[in-house]
C-alpha positions as CSV (number, residue, x, y, z in Angstrom):
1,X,-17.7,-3.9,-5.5
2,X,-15.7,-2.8,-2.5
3,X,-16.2,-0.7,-0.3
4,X,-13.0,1.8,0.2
5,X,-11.7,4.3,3.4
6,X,-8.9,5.9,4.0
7,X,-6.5,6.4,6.7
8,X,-3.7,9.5,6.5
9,X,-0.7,9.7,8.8
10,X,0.9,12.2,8.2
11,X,4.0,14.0,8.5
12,X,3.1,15.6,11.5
13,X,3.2,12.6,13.5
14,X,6.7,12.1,13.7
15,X,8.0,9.5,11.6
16,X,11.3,11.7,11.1
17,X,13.7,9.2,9.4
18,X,17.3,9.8,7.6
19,X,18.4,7.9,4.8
20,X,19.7,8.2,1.6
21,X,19.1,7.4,-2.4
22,X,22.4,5.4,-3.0
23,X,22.6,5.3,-6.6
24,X,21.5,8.6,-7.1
25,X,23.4,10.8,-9.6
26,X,22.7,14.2,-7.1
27,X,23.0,15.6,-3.7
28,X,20.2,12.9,-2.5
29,X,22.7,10.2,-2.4
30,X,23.8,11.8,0.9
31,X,22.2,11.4,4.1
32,X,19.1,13.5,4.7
33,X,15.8,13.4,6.6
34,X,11.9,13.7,6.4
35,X,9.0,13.4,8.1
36,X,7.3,10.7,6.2
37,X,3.5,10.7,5.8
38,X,1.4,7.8,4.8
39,X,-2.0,7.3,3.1
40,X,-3.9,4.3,3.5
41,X,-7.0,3.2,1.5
42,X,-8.4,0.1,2.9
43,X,-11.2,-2.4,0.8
44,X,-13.6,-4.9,2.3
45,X,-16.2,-6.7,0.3
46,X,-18.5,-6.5,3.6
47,X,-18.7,-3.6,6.1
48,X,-17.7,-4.7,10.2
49,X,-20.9,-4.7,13.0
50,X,-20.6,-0.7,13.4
51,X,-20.5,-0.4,9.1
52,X,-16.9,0.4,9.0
53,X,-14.4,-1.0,6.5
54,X,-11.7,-0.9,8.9
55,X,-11.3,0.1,13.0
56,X,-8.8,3.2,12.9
57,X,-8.3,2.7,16.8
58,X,-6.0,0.0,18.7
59,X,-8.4,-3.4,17.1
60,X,-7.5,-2.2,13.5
61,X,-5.3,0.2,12.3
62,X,-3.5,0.7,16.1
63,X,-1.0,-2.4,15.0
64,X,0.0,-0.5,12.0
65,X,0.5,2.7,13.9
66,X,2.9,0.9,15.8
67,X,4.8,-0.5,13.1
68,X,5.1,3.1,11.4
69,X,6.7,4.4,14.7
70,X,9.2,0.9,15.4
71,X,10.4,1.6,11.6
72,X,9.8,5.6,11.1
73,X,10.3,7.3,14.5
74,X,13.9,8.8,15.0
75,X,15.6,5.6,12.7
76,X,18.1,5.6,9.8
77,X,16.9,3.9,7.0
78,X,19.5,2.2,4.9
79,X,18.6,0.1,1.7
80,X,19.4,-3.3,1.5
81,X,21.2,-3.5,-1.2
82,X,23.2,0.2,-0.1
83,X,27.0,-0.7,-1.1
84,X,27.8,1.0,2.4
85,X,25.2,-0.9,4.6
86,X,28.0,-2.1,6.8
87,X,29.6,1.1,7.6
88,X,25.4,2.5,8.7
89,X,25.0,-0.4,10.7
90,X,28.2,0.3,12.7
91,X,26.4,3.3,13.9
92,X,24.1,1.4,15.6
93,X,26.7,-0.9,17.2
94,X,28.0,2.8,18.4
95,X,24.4,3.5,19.4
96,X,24.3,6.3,17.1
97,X,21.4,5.0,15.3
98,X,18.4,3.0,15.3
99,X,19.0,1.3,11.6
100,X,16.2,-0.3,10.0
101,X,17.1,-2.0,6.6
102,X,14.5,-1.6,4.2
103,X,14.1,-2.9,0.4
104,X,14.7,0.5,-0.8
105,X,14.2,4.1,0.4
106,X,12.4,6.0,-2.3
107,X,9.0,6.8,-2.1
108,X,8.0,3.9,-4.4
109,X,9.7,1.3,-2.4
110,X,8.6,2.2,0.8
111,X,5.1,2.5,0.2
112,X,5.4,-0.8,-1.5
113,X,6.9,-2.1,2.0
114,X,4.4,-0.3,4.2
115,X,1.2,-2.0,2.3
116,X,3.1,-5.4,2.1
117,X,3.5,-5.3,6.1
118,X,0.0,-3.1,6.7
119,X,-1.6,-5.5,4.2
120,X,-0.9,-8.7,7.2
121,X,-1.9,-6.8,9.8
122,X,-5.0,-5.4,9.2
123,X,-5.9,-9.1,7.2
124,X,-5.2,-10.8,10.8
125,X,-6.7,-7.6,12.8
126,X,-9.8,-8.6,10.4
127,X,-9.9,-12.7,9.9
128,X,-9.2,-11.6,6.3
129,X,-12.1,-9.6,5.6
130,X,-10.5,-6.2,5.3
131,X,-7.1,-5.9,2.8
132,X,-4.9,-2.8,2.0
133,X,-5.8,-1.6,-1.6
134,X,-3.0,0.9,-2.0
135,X,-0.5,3.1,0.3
136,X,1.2,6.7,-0.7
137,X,4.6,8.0,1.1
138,X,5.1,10.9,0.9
139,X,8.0,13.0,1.8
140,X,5.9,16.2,1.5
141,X,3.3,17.9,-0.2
142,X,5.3,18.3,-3.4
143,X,7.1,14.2,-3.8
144,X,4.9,11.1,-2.9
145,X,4.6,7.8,-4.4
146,X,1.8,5.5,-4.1
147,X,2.4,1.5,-4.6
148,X,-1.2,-0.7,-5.6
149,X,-1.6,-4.0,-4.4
150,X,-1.1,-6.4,-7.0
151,X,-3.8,-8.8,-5.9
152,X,-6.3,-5.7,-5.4
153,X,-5.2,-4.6,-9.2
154,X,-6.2,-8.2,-10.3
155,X,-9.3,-8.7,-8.6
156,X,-10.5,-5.2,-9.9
157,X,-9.5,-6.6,-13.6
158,X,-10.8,-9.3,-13.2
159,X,-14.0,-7.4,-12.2
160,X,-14.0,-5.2,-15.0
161,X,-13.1,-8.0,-17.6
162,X,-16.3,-10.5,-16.3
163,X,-18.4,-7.2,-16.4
164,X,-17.5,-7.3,-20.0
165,X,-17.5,-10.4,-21.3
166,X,-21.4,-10.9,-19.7
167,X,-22.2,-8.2,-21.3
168,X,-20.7,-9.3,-24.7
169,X,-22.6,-13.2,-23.5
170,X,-25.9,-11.1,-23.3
171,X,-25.7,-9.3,-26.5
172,X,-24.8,-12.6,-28.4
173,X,-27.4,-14.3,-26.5
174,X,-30.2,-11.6,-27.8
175,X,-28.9,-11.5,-31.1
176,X,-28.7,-15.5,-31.3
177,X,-32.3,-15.8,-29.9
178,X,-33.4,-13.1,-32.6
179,X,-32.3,-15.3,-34.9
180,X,-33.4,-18.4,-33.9
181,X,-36.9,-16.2,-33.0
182,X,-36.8,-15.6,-36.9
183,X,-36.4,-19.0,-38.3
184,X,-38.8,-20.3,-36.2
185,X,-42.0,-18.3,-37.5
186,X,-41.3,-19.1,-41.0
């Protein structure tokens, strides 16, 4: 089993970021901003030298911070696939904006982004040993979205599903040797 922490940045750190939901069918297709908040839970199988899952200063988590505040901090966020990418990104040739394109900007795909990118930095901060198990966004305290890591999901199945089939091994095994106990003293 792992052992699990957690790390919150929130809002009131300034990541304040525009951007907009493209496709949307209301008024959040339009430019508008945040101060986006993030929530971290970190898994390691073993604990570091001082019995933590993950350093939250500048050898662990201090990596991501920075990240957060190159992507986050006073930037337009425009989705890839935004049918008026080109006309956002002229506003940075203006020096208008800091544009950072991002695989999507709802909740859902930018938490997804933030663990994907977290998830190599705190496995290099940590030779591997440490892995981000999931990562919330969350616009404030009423919208957030939190994206799993697949391979954490798997393992944890995987867990749960060997749990179960030695237990279903066991039982056979008792029941066979019951059996086979039977037979023999006749």
């Amino acid at each position: 089993m792992a052992y699990l922490s957690t790390k919150t940045y929130g809002g009131d750190r300034g990541l304040s970021c525009a951007f907009r939901q493209w496709a949307a069918d209301s008024h959040c297709q339009l430019l508008h901003g945040y101060s986006l908040g993030f929530r971290f839970t970190f898994a390691a199988e073993q604990l570091d030298h001082r019995g933590w899952v993950v350093d939250f200063g500048k050898g662990g988590f201090g990596r991501i911070r920075e990240w957060l505040h190159t992507v986050f901090d006073h930037t337009l966020l425009i989705s890839a696939d935004d049918p008026e990418k080109s006309a956002f990104q002229h506003l940075a040739t203006l020096g208008l904006a800091q544009v950072r394109l991002v695989p999507g900007t709802s909740c859902e795909r930018l938490s997804q982004h933030v663990l994907e990118h977290a998830d190599s930095l705190i496995r290099e901060a940590t030779g591997g040993r440490c892995w981000v198990q999931s990562v919330e966004c969350f616009e404030h305290g009423a919208n957030s979205a939190i994206y799993e890591n697949p391979a954490a999901l798997l393992s944890k199945i995987d867990l749960e599903v060997y749990t179960r089939l030695a237990a279903d091994v066991s039982l056979e095994d008792r029941q066979h040797g019951q059996t086979v106990g039977s037979t023999r003293g006749r």
